[in-house]
ZAMARGU-4260 file (C-alpha; in steps of 0.2 Angstrom, whole numbers, plus 5000, padded with zeros to 4 digits):
<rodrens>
0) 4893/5148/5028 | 4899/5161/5019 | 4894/5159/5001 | 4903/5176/4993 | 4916/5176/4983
5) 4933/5178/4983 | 4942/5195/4976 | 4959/5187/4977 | 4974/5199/4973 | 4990/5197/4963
10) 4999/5187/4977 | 4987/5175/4976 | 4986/5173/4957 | 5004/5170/4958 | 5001/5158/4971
15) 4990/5148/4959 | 5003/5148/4946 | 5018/5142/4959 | 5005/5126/4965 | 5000/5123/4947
20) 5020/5121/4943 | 5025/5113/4960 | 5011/5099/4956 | 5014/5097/4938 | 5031/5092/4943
25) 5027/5079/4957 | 5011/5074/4954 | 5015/5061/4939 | 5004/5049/4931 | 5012/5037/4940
30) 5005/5042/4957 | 4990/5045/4952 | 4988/5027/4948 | 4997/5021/4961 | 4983/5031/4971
35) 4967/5027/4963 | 4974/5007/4963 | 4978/5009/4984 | 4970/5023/4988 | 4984/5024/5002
40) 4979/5044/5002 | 5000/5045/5004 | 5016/5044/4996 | 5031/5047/5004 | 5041/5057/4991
45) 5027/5067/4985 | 5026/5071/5005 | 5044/5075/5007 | 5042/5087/4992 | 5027/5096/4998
50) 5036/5096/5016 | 5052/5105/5007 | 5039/5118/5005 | 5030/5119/5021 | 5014/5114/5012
55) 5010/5100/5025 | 5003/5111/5038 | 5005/5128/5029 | 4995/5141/5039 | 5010/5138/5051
60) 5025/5150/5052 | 5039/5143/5043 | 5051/5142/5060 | 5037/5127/5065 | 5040/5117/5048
65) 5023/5126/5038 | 5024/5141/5024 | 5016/5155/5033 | 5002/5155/5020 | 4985/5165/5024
70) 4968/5158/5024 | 4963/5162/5005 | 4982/5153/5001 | 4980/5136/5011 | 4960/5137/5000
75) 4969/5141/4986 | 4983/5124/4990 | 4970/5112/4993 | 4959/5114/4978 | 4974/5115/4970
80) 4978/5098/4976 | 4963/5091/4972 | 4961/5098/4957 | 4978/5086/4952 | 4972/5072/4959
85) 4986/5070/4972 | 4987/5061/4986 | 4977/5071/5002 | 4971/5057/5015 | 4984/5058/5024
90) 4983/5077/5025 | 4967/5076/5033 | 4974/5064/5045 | 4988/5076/5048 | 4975/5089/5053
95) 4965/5078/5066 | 4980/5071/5077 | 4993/5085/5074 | 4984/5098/5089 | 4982/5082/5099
100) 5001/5079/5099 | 5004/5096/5102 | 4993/5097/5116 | 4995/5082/5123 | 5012/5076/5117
105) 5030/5078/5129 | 5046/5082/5123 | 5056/5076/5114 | 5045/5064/5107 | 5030/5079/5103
110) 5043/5088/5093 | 5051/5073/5083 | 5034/5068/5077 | 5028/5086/5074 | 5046/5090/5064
115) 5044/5073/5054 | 5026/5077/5049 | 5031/5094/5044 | 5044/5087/5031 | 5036/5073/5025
120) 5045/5060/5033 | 5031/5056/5046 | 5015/5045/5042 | 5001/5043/5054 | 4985/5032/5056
125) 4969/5030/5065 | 4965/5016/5078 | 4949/5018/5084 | 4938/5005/5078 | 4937/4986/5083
130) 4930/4970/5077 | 4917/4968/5091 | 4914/4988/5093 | 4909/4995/5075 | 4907/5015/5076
135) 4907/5013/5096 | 4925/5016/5099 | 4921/5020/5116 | 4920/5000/5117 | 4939/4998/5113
140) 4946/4983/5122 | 4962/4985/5118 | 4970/4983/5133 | 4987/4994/5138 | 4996/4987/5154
145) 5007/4997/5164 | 5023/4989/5167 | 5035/5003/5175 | 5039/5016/5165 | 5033/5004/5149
150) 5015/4998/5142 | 5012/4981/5135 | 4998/4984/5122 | 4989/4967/5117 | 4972/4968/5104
155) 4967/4971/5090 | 4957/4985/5077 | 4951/4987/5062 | 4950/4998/5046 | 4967/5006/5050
160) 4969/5014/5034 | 4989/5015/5031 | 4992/5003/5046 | 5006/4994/5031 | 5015/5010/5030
165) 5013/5024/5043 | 5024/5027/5058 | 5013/5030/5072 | 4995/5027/5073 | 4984/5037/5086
170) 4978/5024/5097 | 4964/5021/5108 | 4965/5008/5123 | 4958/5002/5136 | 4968/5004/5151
175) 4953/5001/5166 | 4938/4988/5161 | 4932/4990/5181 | 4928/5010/5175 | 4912/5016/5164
180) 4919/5014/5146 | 4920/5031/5143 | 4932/5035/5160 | 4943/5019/5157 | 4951/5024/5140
185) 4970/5032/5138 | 4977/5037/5121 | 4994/5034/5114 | 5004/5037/5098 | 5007/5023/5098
190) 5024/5017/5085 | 5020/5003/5073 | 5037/4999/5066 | 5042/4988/5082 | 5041/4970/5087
195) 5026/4964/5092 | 5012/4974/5079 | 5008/4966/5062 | 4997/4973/5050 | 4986/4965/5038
200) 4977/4972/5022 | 4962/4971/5020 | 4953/4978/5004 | 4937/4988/5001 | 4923/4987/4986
205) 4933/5000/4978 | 4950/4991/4978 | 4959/5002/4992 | 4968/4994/5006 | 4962/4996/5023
210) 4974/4987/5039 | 4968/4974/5053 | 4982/4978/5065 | 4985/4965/5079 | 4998/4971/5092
215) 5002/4956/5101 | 5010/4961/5119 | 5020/4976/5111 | 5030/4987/5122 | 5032/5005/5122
220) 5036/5018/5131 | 5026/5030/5144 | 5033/5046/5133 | 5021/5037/5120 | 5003/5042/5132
225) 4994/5056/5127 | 4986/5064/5139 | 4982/5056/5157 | 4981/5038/5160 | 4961/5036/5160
230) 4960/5050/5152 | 4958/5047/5133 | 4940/5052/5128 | 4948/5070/5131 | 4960/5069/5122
235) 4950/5059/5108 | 4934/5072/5107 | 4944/5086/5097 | 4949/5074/5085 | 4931/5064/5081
240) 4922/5078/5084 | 4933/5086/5067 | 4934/5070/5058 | 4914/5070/5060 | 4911/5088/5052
245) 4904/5094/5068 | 4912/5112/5074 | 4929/5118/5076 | 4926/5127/5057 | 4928/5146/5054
250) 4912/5152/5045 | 4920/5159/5032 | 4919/5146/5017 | 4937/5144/5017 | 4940/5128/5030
255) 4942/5110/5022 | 4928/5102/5017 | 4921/5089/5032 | 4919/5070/5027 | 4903/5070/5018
260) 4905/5082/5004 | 4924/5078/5002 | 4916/5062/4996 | 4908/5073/4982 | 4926/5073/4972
265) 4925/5057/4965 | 4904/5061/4960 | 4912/5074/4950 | 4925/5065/4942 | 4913/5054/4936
270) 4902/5067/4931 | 4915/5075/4918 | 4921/5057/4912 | 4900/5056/4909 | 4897/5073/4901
275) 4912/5067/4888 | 4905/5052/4884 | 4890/5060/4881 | 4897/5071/4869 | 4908/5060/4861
280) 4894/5049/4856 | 4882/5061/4852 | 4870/5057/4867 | 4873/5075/4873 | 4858/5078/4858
285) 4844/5066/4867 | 4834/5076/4879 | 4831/5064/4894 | 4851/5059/4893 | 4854/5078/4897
290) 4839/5079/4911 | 4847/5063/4919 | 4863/5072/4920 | 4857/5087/4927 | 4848/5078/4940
295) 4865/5071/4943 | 4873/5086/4944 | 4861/5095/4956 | 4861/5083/4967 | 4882/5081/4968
300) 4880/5102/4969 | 4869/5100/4983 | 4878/5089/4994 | 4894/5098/4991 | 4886/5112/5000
305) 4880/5101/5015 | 4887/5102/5030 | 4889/5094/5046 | 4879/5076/5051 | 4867/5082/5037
310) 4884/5083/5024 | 4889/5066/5030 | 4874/5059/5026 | 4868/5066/5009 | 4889/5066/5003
315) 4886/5046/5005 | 4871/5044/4998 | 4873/5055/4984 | 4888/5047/4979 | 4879/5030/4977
320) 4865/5037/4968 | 4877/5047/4956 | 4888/5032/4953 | 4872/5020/4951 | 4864/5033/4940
325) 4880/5035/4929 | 4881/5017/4925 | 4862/5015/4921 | 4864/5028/4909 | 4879/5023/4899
330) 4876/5005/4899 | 4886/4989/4900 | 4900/4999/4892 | 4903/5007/4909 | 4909/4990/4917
335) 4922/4986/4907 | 4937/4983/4915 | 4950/4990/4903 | 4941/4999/4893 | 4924/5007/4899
340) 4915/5020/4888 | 4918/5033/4904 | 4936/5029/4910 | 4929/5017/4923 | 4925/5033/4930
345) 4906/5029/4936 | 4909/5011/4942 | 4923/5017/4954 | 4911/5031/4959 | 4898/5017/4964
350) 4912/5006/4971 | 4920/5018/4982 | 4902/5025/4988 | 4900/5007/4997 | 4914/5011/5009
355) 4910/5029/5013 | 4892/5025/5023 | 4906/5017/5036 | 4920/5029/5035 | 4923/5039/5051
360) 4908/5031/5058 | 4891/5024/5052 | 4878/5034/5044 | 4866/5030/5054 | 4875/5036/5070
365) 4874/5051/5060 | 4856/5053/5059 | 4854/5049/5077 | 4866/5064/5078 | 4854/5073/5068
370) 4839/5067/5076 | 4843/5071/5093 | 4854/5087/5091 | 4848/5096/5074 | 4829/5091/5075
375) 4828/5089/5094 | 4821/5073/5096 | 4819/5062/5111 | 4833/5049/5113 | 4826/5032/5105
380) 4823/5018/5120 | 4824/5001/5113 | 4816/4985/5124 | 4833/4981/5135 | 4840/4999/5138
385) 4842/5002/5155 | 4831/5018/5152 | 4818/5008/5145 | 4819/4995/5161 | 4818/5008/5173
390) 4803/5016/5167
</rodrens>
């Protein structure tokens, strides 16, 4: 990674000032609670607002619904974004399924959805995992049944973040169980505002909702497929394989952030709300406070440059250790519901770092990915495995 820095000119200065006023505008108090209570990651008017810029997908020209913005801009926009506190999930959503749809999608239903995601109008989900599978979604039972021109899609998955309120959902099925699982799967965007798919919350340590969605025989259309029937794990790969850190990023320091240090946001929220209650009540003065806090500090700083499996890993792990450490070092006061020393700050640190071992797959699928493609190491062989039988 490219760790120089940035000599940005006076377009890009400007630009900062036009973000910093766009987001003062928009990005109210108001949704800032609404997003730290949900973490939904998406609200609809703010979207639309950012859409009537072409800040949704902006490294796109503005005739395909983005702003034309260079690489140091679209940097520049999502720190920016961050910074503020506004609702991103559902940008990085955006970012995984949109070049599947573009790819894989057929007119007119490919530039519908693209248009609607481009202004805002257009919320997507995930549904990969299932309640029997965990972080194989290769396992998917879902099953699709062709019927004509039509599918009937009956099953159910898990941890679909947005199921309550997104338009489409990027779905994995199971279309031939006779087939190895990885040649049986076919992908479709699938529409959840229709009869037939229901969606209920499900919420997390933290407090944010998550979705079981149960689709029970629900009909839609072959334009819906992505991609050839059988075919999925194609399609899928591009999308898991950037929703997992691993490739697809120009070298260049400039690319969002993968999973594992994104994470690293809240550990330095809750680092600031720390260093001001340190100073407001004087601890700031006692010596191991202040070597506690820069241990904190390193280790958020450390993880925030960690990419790939290793990032996913240590942006985790770091984020429960920071948010375990803050609250051991301000004390009680740190739990209280309406009025912790820090803001609640450290506490929802430690909550929301419960989830994050799970999200986008288990952690410790990552370090198997480490082990086996970092560090080169032999594939483990449990008693069972076919390659432990056949030895």
């Amino acid at each position: 990674m490219d760790f120089s820095s940035l000599d940005p000119d006076g377009r890009h200065r400007a630009f900062v000032d036009d973000v910093r006023v766009f987001l003062a505008e928009h990005v109210t108090e108001e949704v800032r609670e609404t997003e730290r209570r949900t973490g939904d990651g998406y609200n609809r008017e703010f979207y639309r607002a950012l859409g009537s810029r072409g800040w949704i997908r902006p490294e796109l020209p503005r005739e395909r619904g983005g702003a034309g913005l260079d690489r140091i801009q679209v940097a520049i926009l999502r720190a920016e974004l961050e910074r503020a506190k506004a609702p991103t999930r559902q940008l990085s959503t955006i970012r995984l399924v949109s070049p599947a749809i573009e790819q894989y999608g057929r007119s007119p239903l490919r530039e519908q959805v693209l248009d609607g995601i481009a202004r805002g109008e257009v919320c997507l989900s995930l549904g990969f995992t299932e309640p029997q599978g965990g972080s194989d979604v290769a396992s998917a039972r879902l099953r699709a049944t062709r019927d004509g021109d039509e599918w009937t899609i009956s099953g159910s998955k898990m941890f679909t973040t947005n199921g309550h309120q997104a338009d489409y959902c990027f779905l994995l099925t199971r279309t031939d169980p006779t087939v190895g699982k990885h040649k049986g799967l076919t992908m479709f965007l699938m529409p959840l505002k229709i009869p037939g798919v229901e969606a209920q919350g499900i919420f997390t340590f933290s407090g944010e909702r998550t979705n079981m969605m149960f689709y029970d025989d629900a009909r839609i259309s072959d334009l819906h497929r992505l991609g050839e029937v059988n075919g999925g794990w194609s399609v899928l790969r591009g999308p898991l394989d950037a929703e997992h850190g691993l490739g697809g990023m120009v070298n260049d320091g400039l690319d969002a952030l993968p999973m594992g240090p994104a994470f690293l946001y809240e550990a330095r929220d809750a680092l600031d709300a720390a260093l001001d209650w340190a100073e407001t009540t004087g601890s700031i003065g006692d010596g191991a406070v202040v070597d506690r806090l820069a241990d904190a500090i390193a280790l958020s700083e450390a993880a925030y440059a960690t990419d790939g499996a290793s990032g996913r890993v240590l942006g985790a792990e770091a984020l429960d250790r920071i948010g375990a450490e803050l609250i051991s070092l301000i004390g009680p006061e740190a739990l209280l519901e309406d009025e912790a020393a820090d803001g609640g700050m450290a506490d929802f640190a430690y909550r929301y770092a419960q989830g994050t071992k799970t999200y986008g797959g288990a952690i410790g699928v990552f370090r198997t990915v480490i082990a086996q493609h970092e560090l080169g190491l032999p594939r483990m062989e449990l008693p069972g495995s076919r390659a432990f039988l056949t030895k």
